[in-house]
C-alpha positions in Angstrom: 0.0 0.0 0.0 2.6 2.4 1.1 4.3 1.8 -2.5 1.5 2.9 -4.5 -0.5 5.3 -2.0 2.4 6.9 -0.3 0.1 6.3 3.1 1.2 3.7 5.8 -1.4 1.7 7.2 -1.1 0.8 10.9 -1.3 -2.8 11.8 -3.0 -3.6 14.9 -1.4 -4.6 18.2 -4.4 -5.5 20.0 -5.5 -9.0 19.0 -9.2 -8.3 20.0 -9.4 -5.2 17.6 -8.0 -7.4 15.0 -11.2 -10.1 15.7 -13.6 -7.6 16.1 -12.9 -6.1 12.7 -13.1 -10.2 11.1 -16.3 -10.6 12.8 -17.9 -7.8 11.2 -16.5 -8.5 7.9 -19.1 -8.9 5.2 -19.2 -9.7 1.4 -20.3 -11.7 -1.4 -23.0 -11.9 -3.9 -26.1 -10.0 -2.8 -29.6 -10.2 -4.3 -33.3 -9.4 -3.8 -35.5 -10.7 -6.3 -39.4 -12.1 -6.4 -40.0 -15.0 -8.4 -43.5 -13.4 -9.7 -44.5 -9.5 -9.4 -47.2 -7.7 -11.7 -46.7 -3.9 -13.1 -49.3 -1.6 -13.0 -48.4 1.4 -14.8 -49.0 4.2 -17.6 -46.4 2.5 -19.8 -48.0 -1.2 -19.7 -50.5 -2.4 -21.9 -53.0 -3.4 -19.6 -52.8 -0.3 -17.4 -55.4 0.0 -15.0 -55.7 3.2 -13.1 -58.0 2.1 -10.3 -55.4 -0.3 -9.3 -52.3 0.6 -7.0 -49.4 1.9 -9.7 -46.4 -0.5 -9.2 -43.5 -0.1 -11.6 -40.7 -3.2 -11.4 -37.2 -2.7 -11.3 -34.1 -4.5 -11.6 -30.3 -2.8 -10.3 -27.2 -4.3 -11.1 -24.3 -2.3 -8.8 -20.5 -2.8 -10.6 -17.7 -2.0 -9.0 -19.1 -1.4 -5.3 -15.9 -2.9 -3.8 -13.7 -0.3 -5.5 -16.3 2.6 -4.9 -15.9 1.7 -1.1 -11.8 1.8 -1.9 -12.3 4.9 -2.9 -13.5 6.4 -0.2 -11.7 7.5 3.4 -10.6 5.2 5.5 -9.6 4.6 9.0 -5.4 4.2 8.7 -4.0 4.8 12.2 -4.6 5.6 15.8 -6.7 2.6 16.8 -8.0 2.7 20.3 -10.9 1.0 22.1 -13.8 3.9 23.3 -15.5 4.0 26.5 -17.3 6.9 25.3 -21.2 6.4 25.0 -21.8 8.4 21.6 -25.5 10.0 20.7 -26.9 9.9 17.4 -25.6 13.6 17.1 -21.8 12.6 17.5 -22.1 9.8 14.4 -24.5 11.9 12.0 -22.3 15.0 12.5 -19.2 13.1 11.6 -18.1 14.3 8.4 -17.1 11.8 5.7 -13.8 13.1 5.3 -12.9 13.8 9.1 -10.0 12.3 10.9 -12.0 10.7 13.4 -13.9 7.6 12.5 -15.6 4.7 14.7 -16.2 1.3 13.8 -19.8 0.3 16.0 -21.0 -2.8 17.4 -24.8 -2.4 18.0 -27.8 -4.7 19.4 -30.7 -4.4 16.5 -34.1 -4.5 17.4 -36.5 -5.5 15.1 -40.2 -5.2 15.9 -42.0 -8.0 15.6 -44.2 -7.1 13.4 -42.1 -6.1 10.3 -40.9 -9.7 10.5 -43.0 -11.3 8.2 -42.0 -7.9 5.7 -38.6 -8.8 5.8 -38.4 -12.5 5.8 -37.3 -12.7 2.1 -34.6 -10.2 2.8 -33.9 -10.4 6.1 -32.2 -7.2 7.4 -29.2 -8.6 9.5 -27.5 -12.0 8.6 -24.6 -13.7 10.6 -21.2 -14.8 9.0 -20.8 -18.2 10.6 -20.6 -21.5 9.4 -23.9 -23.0 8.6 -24.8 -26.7 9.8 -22.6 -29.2 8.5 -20.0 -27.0 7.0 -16.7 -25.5 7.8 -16.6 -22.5 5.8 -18.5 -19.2 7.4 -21.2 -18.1 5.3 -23.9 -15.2 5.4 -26.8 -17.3 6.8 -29.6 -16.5 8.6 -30.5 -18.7 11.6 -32.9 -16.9 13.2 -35.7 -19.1 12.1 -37.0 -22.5 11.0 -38.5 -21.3 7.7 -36.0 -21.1 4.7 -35.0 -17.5 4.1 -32.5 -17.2 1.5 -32.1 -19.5 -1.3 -28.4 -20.5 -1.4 -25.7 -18.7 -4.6 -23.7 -21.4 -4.9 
């Protein structure tokens, strides 16, 4: 790094920073999709204006790793924080400050979105699933099949 970007990147020293970071390290292939959706618009053929106006969409992000890369990053000066920040501390961070925290927070998720979310759900895990070695995103939380499997 320091060849190319002229910037030296401090390695930890605390073992425990360096598993918290691996534990909330996501990735992958990510996707969203409905197997069957109708539109209801001006542009369709069968357009019924009495009926709810639904227009279907489908994104496809390149490049999402590098446009992360490209942004600012947290290079030096690790320390743990007892401080207990408010919503005004992390929203008034600017993107391009010199401070920048790395959070580990208890979700809650009212029960009653549940069955909203269950084909996407909001938060997976990155842990092996059962009978395999390698950690996956996976979602345990329930005895219902959630997300249909990439590979």
């Amino acid at each position: 790094m320091l060849l190319h970007s002229k910037v030296a990147i401090e390695l930890f020293t605390d073992y425990d920073m360096l598993l918290f970071i691996e534990k909330g390290v996501r990735g992958g292939i990510s996707q969203c999709c409905n197997r069957y959706a109708i539109a209801n618009n001006r542009y369709m053929s069968n357009f019924n204006p009495d009926d709810e106006i639904k227009y279907l969409m489908y994104l496809d992000a390149n490049n999402l790793y590098g446009y992360a890369m490209s942004k600012y990053l947290l290079l030096k000066d690790f320390v743990w924080s007892d401080n207990n920040l408010t919503e005004r501390d992390i929203f008034n961070l600017s993107d391009e400050s010199d401070v920048g925290y790395i959070l580990e927070v208890d979700l809650e998720h009212p029960s009653n979105l549940h069955d909203k979310h269950s084909v996407f759900p909001l938060a997976l895990e990155n842990k092996p699933p059962p009978n395999c070695k390698e950690p996956r995103l996976n979602y345990f939380g329930t005895k219902n099949k959630i997300c249909s499997p990439l590979f």
